[in-house]
C-alpha positions as CSV (number, residue, x, y, z in Angstrom):
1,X,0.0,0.0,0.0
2,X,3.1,2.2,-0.5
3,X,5.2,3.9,2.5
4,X,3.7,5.2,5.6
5,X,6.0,7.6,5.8
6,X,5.2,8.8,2.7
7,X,1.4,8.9,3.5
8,X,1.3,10.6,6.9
9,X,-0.3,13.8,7.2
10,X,1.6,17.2,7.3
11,X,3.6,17.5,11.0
12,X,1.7,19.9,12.9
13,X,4.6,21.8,14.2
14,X,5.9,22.2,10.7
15,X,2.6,23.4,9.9
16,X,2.4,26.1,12.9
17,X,5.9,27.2,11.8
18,X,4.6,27.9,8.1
19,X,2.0,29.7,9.3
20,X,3.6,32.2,11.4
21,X,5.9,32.7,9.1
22,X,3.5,33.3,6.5
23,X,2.1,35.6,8.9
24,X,5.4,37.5,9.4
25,X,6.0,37.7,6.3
26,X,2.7,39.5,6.0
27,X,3.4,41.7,8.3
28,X,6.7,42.5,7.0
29,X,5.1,43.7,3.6
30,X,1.9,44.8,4.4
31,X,2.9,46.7,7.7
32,X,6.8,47.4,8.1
33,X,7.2,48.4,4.6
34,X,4.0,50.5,4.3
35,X,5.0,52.7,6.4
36,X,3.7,51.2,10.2
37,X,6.3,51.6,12.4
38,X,6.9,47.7,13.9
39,X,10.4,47.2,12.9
40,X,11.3,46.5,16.2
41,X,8.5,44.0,16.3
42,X,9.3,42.3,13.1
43,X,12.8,42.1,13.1
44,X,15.3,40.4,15.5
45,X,18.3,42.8,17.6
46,X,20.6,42.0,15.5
47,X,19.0,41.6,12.3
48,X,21.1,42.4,8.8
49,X,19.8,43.3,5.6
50,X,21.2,42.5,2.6
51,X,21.4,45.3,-0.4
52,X,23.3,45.4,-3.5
53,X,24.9,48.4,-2.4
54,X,25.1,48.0,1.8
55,X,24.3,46.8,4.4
56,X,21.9,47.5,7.3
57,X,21.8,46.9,10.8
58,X,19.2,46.1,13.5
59,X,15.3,47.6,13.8
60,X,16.5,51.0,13.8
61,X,18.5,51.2,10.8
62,X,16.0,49.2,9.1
63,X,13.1,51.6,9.8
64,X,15.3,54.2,8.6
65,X,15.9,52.9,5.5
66,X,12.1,52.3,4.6
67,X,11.3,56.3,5.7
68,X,13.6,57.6,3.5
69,X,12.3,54.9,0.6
70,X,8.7,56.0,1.5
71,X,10.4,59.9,1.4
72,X,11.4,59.3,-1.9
73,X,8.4,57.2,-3.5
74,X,5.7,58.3,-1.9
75,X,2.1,56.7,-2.0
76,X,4.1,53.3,-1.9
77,X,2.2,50.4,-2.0
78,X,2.4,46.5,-2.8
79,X,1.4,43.8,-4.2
80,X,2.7,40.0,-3.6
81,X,2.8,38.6,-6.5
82,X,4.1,35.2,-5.7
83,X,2.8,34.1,-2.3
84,X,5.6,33.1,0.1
85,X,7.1,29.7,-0.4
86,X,8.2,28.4,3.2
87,X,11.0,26.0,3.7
88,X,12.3,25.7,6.9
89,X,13.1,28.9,8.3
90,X,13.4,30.8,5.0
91,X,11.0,32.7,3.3
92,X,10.6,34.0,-0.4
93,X,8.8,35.9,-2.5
94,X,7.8,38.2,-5.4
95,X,6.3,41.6,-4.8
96,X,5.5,45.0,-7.2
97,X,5.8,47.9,-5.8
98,X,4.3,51.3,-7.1
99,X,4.4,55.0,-6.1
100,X,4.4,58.5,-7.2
101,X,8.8,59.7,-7.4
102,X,9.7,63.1,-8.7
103,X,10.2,62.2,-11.8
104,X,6.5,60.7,-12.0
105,X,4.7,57.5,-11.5
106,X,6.9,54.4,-10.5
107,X,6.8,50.4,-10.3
108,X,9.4,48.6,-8.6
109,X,9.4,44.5,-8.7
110,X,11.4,42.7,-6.2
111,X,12.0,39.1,-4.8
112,X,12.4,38.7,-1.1
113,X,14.3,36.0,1.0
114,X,14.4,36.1,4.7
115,X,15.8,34.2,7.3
116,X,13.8,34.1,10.5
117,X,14.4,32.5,14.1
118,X,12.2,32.9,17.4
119,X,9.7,34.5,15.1
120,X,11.1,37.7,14.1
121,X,13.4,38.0,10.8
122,X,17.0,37.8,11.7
123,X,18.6,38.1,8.1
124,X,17.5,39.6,4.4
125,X,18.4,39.5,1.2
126,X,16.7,41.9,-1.5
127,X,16.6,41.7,-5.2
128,X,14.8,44.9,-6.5
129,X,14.6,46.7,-9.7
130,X,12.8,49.3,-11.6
131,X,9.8,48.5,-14.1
């Protein structure tokens, strides 16, 4: 009748692990990065994020970071475009981004991957670009 192993339902602690992370992850797009203040509620002490052009360090120079991006594009909202995909304790996924700049309207699409222990992201890499 094939392998039990093969045939036993989901383990419920990996389940409950998905879905807080799922539910982080909502919180880090649809909170931290729309401007709500909860970077010290999302992301661990000693959290690093991962740009192409720097690094940043910790809830405070994270929430930095995202008020001077909000600054620059403002009206910024987003839109997951791939749902997260969950495997172990990273997350990833696809966003698009769009806000008003200087220059006129703007879209930005990006792919996330966080790291995340004890419920709070610890580490982040971003992949962004315009269009």
């Amino acid at each position: 009748m094939g392998n039990p192993q093969l045939m036993r339902p989901r383990d419920i602690s990996s389940y409950r692990t998905s879905v807080s992370q799922q539910m982080l992850y909502d919180r880090w797009i649809n909170e931290l990065w729309t401007g709500k203040r909860v970077a010290e509620e999302v992301v661990s002490a000693d959290f690093v994020g991962h740009w192409p052009t720097r690094d940043v360090h910790g809830p405070r120079q994270l929430q930095t970071m995202i008020d001077n991006t909000r600054g620059t594009l403002r009206d910024l909202m987003f839109v997951v475009d791939v749902d997260p995909i969950i495997d172990g304790n990273m997350v990833a996924a696809r966003w698009i981004g769009t806000g008003s700049a200087a220059a006129g309207p703007a879209r930005l699409t990006g792919n996330d991957i966080l790291r995340v222990a004890h419920g709070r992201v610890v580490e982040y890499w971003s992949g962004t670009s315009r269009g």
